[in-house]
N, C-alpha and C positions, 0 to 999 in steps of 0.2 A: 604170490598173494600174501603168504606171511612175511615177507621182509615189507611189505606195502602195509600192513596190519602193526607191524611192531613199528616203524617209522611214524604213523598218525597218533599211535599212544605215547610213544618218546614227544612228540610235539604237543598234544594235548597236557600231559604232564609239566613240560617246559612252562606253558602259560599259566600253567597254575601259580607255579614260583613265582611270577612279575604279576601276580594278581588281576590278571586280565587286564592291565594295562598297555596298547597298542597291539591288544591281540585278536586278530583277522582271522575268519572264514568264509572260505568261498565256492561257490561251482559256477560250473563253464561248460557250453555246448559249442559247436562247431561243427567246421566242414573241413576236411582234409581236400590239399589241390597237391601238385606238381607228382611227386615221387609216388608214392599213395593213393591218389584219386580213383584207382582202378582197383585196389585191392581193400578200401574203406569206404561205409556210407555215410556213418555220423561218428561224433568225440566227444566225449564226454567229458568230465574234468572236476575233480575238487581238491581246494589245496588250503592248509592252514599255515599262518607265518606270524611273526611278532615284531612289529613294524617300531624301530626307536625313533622320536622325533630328536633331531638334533639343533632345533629350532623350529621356528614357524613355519620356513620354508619347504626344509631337507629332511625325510624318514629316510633308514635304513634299517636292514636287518634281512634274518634266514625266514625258509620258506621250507616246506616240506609237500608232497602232493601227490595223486594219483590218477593217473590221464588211461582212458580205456577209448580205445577206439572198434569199432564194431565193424567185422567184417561184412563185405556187400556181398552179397545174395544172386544178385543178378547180374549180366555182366554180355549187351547183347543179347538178350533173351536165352540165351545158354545159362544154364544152373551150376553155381561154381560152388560144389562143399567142401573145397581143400581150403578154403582163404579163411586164414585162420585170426582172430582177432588179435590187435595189439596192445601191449600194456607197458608203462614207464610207471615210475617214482620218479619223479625231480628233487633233487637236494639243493636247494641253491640259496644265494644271498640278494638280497633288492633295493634298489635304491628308488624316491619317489619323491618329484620337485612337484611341487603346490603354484600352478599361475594365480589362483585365486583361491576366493574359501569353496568353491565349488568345484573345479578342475586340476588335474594333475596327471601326470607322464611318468612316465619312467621304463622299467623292467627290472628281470632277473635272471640273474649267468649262475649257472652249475652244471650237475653230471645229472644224469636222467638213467636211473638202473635202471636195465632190462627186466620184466616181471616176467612176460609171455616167453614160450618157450622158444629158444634158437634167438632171442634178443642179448646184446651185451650192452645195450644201452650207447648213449652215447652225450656229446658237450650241449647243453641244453640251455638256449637264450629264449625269454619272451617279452619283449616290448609292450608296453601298456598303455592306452588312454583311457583315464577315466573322469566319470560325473560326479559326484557327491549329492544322492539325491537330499538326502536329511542327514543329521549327526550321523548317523550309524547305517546308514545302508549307502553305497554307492551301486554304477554300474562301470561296466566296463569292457573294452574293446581290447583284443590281443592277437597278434602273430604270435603263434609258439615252433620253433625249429628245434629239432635234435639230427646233430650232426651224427651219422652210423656209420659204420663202414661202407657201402655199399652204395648208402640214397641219403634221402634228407626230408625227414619228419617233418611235413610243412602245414599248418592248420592257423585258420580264422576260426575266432571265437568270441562269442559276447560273453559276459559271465554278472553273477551279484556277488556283491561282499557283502558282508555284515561283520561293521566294525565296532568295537570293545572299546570307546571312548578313553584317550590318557586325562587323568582328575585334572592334572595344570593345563589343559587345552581342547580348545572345542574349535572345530571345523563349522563355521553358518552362525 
């Protein structure tokens, strides 16, 4: 929890330097399937990044974040109190192509620390569609994987952003 605590103020700090220009906040809920579905019931999600446009088209830039997923409770009507919740940090970098002033694709690759205990984290990809409701708020759809040793971190998730407008450029 403190290396997850000192990463959101390194990144909150960060944005302050570029003046809140291209700079994103977000949370995300979700469902864990494959690896997980038995030992997770819901995911939770929020992450801050600082998106550089490199035209009209193409953002890129890092990401910072904190993914908590909450262990299930019941499991066949048997009461399971060993399954313990999991937690990552994503560090990663993202890229984001614009089809329109309203829609856009992309994702983001990095390492995803292990928070929760007996985690060491692992290679962490999420693929993104999203909507651009107004200048500043989108929504958005995501697969998020982290590859571990053992299994594979697999979750849907809807999420909001709330984006920090760049002064040269308006999305709508």
């Amino acid at each position: 929890m403190k290396k997850t605590l000192l990463l959101l103020v390194m990144a909150i700090f960060t944005s302050q330097i570029f003046a809140q220009e291209g700079f994103k906040m977000g949370i995300q809920a979700g469902l864990p399937f494959n690896d997980f579905n038995e030992a997770l019931s819901v995911v939770v999600g929020a992450d801050v990044s600082y998106m550089y446009p490199l035209g009209e088209v193409v953002d890129i830039g890092p990401a910072v974040g904190f993914i908590h997923g909450f262990a299930e409770t019941f499991q066949s009507n048997i009461v399971r109190a060993d399954l313990k919740p999991v937690q990552f940090a994503p560090l990663s970098a993202g890229i984001r192509i614009w089809t329109s002033n309203d829609f856009s694709f992309g994702g983001n690759v990095g390492w995803a620390l292990g928070v929760s205990e007996g985690n060491d984290g692992g290679l962490y990809y999420r693929p993104t569609i999203a909507y651009l409701m107004s200048s500043s708020v989108e929504i958005n759809f995501s697969y998020t994987g982290i590859e571990l040793d053992e299994a594979t971190w697999s979750t849907l998730t809807l999420g909001i952003v709330y984006n920090f407008e760049p002064k040269y450029r308006t999305r709508r």
